[in-house]
C-alpha positions in Angstrom: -125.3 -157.6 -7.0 -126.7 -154.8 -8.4 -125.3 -152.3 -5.4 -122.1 -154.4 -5.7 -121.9 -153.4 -9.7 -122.9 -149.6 -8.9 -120.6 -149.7 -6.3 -117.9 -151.0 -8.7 -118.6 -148.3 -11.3 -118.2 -145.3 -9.1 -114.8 -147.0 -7.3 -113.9 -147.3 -11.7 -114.5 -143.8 -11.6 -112.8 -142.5 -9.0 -109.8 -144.3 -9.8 -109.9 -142.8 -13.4 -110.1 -138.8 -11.7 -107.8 -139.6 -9.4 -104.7 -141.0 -12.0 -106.1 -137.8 -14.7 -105.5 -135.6 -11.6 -102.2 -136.7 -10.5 -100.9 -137.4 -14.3 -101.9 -133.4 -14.6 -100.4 -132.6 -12.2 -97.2 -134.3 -12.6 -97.0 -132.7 -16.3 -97.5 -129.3 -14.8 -94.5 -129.6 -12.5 -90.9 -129.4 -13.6 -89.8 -132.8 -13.9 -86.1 -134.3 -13.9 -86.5 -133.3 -17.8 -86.9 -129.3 -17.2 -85.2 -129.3 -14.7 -82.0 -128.3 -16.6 -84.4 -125.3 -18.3 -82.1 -121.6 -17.7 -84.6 -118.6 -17.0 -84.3 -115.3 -18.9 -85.9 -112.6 -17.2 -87.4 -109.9 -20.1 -87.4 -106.6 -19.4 -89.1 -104.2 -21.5 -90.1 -100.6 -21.8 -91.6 -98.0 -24.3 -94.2 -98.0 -26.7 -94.3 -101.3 -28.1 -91.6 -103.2 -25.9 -93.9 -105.1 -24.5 -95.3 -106.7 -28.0 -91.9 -107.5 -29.4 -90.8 -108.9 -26.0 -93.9 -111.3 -26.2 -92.4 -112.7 -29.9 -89.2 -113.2 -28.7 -90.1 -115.5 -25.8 -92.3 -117.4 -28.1 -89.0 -117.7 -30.4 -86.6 -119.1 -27.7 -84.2 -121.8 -28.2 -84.6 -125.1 -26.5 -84.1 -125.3 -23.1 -84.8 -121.6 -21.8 -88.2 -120.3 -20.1 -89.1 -117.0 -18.8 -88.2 -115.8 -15.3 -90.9 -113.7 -12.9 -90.0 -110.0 -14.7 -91.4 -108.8 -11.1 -88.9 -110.7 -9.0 -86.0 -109.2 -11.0 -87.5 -106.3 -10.9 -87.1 -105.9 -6.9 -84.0 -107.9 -7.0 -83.0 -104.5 -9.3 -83.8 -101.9 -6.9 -82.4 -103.5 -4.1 -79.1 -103.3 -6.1 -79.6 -99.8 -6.9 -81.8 -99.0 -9.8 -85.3 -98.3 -9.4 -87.6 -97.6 -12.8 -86.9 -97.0 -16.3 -83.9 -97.7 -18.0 -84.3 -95.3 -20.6 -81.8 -92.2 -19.4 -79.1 -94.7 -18.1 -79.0 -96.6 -21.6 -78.8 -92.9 -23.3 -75.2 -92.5 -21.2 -71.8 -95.2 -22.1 -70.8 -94.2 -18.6 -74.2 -94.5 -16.6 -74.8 -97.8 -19.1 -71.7 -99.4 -17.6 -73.1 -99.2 -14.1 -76.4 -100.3 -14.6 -75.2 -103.2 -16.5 -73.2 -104.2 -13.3 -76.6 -103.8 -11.5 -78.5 -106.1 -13.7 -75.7 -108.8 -13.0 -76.0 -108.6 -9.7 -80.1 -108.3 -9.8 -80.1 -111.2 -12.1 -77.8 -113.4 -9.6 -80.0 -112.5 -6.7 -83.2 -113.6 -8.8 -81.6 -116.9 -10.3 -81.7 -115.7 -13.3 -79.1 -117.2 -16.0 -79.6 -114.3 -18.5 -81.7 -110.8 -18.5 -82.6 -109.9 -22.1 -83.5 -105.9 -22.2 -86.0 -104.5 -25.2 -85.9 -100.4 -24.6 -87.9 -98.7 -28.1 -86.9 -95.1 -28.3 -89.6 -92.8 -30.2 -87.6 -90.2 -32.5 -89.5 -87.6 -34.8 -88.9 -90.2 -37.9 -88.4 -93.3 -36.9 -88.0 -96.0 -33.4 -84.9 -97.0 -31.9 -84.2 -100.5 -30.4 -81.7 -100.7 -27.6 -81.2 -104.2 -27.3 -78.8 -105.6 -24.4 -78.6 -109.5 -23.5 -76.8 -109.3 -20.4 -75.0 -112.8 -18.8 -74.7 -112.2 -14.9 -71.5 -114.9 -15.0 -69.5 -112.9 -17.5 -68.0 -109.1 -17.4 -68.9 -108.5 -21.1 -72.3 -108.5 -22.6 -73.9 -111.5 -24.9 -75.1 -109.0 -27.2 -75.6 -105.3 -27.4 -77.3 -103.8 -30.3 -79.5 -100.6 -31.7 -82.0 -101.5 -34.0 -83.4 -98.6 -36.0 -87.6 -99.7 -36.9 -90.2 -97.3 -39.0 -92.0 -94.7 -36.8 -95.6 -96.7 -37.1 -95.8 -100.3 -35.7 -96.2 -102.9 -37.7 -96.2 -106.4 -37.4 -92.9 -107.3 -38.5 -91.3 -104.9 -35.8 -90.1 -108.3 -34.0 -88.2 -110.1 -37.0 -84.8 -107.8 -36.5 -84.9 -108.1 -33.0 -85.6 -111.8 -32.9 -82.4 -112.0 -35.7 -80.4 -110.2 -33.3 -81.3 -111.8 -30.3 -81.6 -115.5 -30.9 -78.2 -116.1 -31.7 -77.2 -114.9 -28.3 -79.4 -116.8 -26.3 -79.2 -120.1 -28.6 -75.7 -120.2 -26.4 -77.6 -120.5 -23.0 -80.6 -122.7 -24.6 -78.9 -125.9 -24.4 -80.7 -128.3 -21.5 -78.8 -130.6 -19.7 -80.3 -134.0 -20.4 -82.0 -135.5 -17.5 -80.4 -138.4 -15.7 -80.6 -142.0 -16.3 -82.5 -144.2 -14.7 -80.8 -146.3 -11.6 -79.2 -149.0 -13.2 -79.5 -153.0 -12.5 -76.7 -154.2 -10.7 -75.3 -156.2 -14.1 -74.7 -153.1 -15.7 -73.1 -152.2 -12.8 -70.7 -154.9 -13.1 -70.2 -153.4 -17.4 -69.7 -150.6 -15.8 -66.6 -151.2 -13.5 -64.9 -152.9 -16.5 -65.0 -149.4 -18.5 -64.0 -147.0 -14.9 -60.3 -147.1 -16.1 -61.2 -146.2 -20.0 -63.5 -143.1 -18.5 -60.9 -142.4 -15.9 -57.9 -142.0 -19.3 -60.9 -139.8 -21.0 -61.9 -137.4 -17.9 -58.1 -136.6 -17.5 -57.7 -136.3 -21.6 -60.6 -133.8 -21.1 -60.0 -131.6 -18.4 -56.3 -131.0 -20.3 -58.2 -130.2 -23.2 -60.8 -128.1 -21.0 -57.5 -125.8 -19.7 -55.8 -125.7 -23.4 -59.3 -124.1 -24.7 -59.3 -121.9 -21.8 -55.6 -120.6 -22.7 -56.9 -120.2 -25.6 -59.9 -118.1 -24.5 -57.9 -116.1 -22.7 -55.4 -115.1 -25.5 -58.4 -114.1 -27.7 -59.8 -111.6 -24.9 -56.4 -110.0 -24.3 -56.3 -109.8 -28.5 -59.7 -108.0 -28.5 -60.2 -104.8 -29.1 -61.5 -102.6 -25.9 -65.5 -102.3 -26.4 -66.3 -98.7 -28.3 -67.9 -96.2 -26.2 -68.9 -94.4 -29.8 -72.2 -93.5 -30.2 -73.0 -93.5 -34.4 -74.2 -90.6 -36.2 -73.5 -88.0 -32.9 -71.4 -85.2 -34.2 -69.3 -85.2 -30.5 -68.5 -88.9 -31.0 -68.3 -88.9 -35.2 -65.8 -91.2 -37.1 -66.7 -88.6 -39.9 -68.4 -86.0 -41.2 -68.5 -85.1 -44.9 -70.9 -81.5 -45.9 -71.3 -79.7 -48.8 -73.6 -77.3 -50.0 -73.7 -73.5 -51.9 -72.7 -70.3 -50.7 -73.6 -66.7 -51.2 -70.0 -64.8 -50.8 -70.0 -60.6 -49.8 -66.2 -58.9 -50.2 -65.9 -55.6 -48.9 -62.7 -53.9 -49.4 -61.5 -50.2 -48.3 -58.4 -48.3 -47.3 -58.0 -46.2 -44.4 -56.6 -43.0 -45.1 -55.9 -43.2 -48.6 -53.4 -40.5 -50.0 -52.7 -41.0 -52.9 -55.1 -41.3 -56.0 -54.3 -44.6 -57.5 -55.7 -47.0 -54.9 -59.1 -48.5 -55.3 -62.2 -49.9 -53.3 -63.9 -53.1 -54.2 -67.3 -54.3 -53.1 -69.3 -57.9 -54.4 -72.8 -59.0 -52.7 -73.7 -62.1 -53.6 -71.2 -64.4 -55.3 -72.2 -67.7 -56.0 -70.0 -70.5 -54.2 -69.7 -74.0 -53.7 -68.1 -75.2 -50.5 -66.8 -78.8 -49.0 -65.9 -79.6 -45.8 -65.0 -83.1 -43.7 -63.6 -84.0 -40.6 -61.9 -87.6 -39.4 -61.6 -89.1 -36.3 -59.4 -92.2 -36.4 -59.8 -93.1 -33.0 -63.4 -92.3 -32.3 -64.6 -94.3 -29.8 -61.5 -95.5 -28.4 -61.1 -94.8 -24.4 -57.9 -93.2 -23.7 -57.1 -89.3 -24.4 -56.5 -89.7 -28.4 -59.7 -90.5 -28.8 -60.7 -86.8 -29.5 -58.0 -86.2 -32.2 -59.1 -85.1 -35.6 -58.3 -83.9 -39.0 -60.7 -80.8 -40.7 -60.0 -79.5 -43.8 -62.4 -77.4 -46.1 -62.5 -75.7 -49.4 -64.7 -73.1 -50.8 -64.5 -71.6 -54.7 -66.3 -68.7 -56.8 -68.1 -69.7 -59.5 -68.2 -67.9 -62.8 -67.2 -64.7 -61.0 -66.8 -61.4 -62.9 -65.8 -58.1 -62.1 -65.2 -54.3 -63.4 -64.1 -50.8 -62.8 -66.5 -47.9 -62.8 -66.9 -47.5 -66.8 -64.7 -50.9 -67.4 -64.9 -54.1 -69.0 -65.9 -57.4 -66.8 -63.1 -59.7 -66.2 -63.0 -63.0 -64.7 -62.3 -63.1 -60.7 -61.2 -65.9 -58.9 -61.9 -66.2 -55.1 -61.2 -69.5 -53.3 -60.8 -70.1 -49.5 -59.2 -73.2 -47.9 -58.1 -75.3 -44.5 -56.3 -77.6 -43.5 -55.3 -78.9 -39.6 -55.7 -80.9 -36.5 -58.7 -80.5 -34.0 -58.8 -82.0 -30.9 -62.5 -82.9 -29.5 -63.6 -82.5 -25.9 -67.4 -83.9 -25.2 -68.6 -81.9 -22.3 -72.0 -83.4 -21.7 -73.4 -86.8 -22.3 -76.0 -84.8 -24.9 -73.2 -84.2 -27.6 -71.9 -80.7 -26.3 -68.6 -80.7 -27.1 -65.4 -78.0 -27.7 -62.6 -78.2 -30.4 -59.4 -76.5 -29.9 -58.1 -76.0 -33.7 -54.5 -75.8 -35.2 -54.9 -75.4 -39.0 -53.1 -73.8 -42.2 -55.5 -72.2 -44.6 -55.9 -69.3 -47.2 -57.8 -67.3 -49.1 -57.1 -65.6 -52.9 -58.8 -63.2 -54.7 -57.7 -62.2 -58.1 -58.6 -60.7 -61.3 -57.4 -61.5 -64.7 -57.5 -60.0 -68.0 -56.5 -56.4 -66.2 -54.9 -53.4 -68.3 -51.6 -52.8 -67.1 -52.9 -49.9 -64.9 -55.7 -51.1 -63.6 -53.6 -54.6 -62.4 -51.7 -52.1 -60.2 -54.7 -50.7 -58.7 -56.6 -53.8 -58.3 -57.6 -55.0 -54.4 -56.1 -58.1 -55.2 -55.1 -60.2 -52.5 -53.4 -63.4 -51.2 -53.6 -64.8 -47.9 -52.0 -67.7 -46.5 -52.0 -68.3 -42.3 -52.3 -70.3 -39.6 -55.5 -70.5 -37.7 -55.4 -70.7 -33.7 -58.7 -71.0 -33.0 -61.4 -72.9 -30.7 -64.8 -74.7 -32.3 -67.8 -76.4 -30.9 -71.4 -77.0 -30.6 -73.9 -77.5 -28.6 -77.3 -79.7 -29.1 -80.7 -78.5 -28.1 -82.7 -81.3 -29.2 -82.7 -82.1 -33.0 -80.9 -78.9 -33.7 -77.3 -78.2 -33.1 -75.8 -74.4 -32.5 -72.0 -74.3 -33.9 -69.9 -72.1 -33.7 -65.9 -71.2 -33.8 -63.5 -68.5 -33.9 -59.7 -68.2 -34.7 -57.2 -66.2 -34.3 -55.1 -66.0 -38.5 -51.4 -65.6 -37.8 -51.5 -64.1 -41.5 -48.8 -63.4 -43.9 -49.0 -62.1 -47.7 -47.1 -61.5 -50.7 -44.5 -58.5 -50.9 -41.9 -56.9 -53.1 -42.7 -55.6 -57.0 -42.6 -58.8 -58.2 -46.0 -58.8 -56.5 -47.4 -55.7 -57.6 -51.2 -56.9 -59.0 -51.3 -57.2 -54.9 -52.4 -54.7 -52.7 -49.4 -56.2 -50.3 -47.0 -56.1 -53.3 -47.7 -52.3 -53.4 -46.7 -51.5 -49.9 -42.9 -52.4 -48.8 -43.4 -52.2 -44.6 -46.9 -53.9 -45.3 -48.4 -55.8 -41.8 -51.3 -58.1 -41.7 -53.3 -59.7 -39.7 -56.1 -61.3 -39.3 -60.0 -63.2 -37.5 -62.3 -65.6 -38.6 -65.5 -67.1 -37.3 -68.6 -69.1 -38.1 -72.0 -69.3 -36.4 -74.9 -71.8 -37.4 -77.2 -74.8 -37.2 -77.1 -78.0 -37.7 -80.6 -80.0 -38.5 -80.9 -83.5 -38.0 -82.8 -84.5 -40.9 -82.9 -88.2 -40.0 -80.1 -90.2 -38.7 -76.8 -89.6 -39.6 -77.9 -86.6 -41.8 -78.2 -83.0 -41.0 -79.0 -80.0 -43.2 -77.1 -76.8 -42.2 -77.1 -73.6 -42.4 -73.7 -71.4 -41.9 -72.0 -67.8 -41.9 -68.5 -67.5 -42.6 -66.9 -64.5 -41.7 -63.2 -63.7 -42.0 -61.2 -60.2 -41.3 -57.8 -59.1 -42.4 -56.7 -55.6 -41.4 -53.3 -53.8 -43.0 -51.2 -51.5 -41.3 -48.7 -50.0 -44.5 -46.9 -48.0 -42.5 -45.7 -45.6 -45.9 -42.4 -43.8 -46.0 -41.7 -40.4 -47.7 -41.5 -41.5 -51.4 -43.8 -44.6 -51.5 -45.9 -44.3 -54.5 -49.1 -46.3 -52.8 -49.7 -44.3 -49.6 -52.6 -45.1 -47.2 -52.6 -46.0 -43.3 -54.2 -49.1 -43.8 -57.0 -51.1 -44.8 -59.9 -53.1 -44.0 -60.6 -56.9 -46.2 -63.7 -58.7 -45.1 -64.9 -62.0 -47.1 -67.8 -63.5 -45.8 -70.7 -66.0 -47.1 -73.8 -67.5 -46.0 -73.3 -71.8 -46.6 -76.4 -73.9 -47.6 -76.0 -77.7 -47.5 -76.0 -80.7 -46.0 -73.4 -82.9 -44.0 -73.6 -87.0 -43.5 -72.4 -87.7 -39.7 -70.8 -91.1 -38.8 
């Protein structure tokens, strides 16, 4: 009895392994009740990717588990992509095609949706490209750029989490799993209710088509998907500047005859200038997308001037533009060019002049139109700009303009240049401090007569400043 009860203890116990064994087992497979769980593969890359990754797949809705990141990964290069992501994100054109990639990696991998988490390091903070990409679908669950603090912390996750969850809470719902076989009495409930389901399956698939319709009207409604890129100068909606400027005016005849013409010369005139473009149709596809409105202003303050021996009087100098640009990106960096048709002027005048001395003032008024061509080019934070224009000038004439040097000189011709050179210095996004030189020439030809009281051959205006400011790019 005694090897029959030892006996009977270790069978006990072997019984008890066996069923803990096979009960473990069974809860480490996928039963009928994950087997409606969708896989989402994670891709992740740069400093810190990996981390937030790791949060969002322990956030996931219901009904989702991550995919083998290593089988996509292959599946990925045998559609055509091998390694980082990070240059082909940087590019709308190069992002399109690698998107298609991922659709077709994710198919081949059996994955129902590919989540990618790229973190950009900049010189003041991190970026976040964040794509949720469905491989049954032409558009993308959810693109976003998440801007986070240069130094990790631990709440790096919560904005991407925000951003991604809702997205994925679409594929999360699980298909319940099926019911058990049923007894052959509810089988017989059953066949009484066929003809009710029968009515209901038919009501549904019409309702199924009328919320595809539907579907479909809303996709042809929506707007095409923006290829603008926020805070580039070669894709802005806007950019607004302002800032102070140093203004030189340097003023001489050529060939001066007679005695009552004078000279002028100011170094240093303090300024204020504005500036802003608008692009209405930034980031539309199409050719209008490049078409744009500039206009800038520029005014003297608390200027004064006087004659050799003379009193000061008050001067006023103001240049403005106004005009269409049209914007040609020429590299996925921001290069870009800007052919410019604009109507602009510049005035400077004096008042509180003696009679005299008002007719041998350098006054002048210009007004023209500016053919010119703009642009800039990026080399890393910094931006080179520059532009130059052609002034299709005209001025005052006759003696009702006589305080004008063009008033003074009845076959008077003008003409005139312009052109600007700087930087532009990203500051942090979307702002840029900048530092430009304005320079614009207008050259006389007074082609005197016998008789003319003002005789000269011609003469030489140049107004220039030195800008120091700042611009906010959208």
């Amino acid at each position: 009895m005694r090897d029959a009860g030892k006996f009977l203890k270790h069978l006990i116990f072997a019984a008890v392994a066996v069923a803990t064994l096979i009960l473990g087992f069974s809860a480490a497979l996928p039963g009928e009740a994950r087997a409606a769980d969708r896989v989402v593969v994670f891709h992740a890359e740069g400093d810190g990717a990996d981390a937030i990754a790791d949060d969002v797949k322990d956030g996931m809705p219901k009904g989702l588990v991550a995919g083998d990141p290593k089988k996509f990964e292959t599946a990925l290069g045998k559609a055509g992509h091998k390694g980082a992501m990070g240059k082909a994100l940087d590019s709308t054109k190069t992002r399109d095609k690698l998107v298609e990639k991922i659709r077709k990696a994710a198919q081949s991998a059996k994955a129902d949706v590919v989540v990618v988490i790229r973190v950009k390091k900049n010189k003041k903070d991190r970026t976040v490209t964040l794509l949720v990409v469905d491989p049954a679908s032409s558009a993308l669950a959810r693109e976003d750029e998440i801007t986070l603090p240069l130094k990790k912390g631990k709440d790096d996750s919560k904005a991407v989490i925000a951003s991604v969850t809702p997205a994925l809470e679409k594929f999360g719902t699980a298909t319940p799993p099926p019911p058990p076989p049923k007894k052959d009495d509810d089988k017989k409930d059953d066949k009484k209710d066929d003809k009710k389901d029968d009515k209901k399956d038919d009501d549904d698939d019409d309702k199924k088509k009328d919320d595809k319709k539907d579907d479909d009207d809303k996709k042809k409604d929506e707007p095409a998907p923006s290829d603008r890129k926020v805070s580039d100068p070669a894709h802005s909606l806007f950019v607004i500047g302002a800032g102070v400027e140093l203004g030189i005016r340097q003023f001489e005849y050529n060939q001066p005859i007679t005695k009552n013409l004078r000279a002028y010369r100011v170094v240093g005139a303090p300024m204020l200038g504005l500036n802003g473009e608008l692009y209405p149709l930034a980031g539309s596809k199409g050719p209008l997308a490049g078409i744009g409105i500039i206009a800038n202003y520029a005014q003297a303050l608390a200027l004064q001037s006087a004659a050799a021996g003379g009193a000061k009087v008050s001067t006023r100098w103001n240049r403005y533009l106004i005009g269409l640009r049209y914007r040609i990106v020429l590299s996925d960096k921001g290069a870009y060019i800007a052919p410019t048709v604009a109507y602009g002027g510049q005035n400077f005048t004096f008042s509180g002049l003696d009679d005299k001395t008002n007719r041998e003032s350098p006054a002048a008024r210009y007004s023209y139109f500016r053919l010119g061509i703009d642009g800039r080019i990026p080399l890393g934070p910094v931006g080179i700009m520059a532009g130059f224009g052609y002034l299709v000038t005209s001025v005052p004439k006759g003696n009702e303009n006589i305080e004008l040097v063009s008033g003074r000189f009845p076959n008077v011709s003008v003409g005139g240049i312009d052109a600007d050179i700087g930087l532009g210095i990203g500051v942090t996004k979307g702002l840029e401090a900048r530092l430009m030189f304005h320079y614009s020439r207008f050259f006389y030809s007074m082609n005197p007569t016998p008789g003319d009281t003002y005789v000269a051959g011609g003469a030489l205006d140049q107004l220039s400043s030195l800008h120091i400011g700042a611009a906010y790019v959208y």
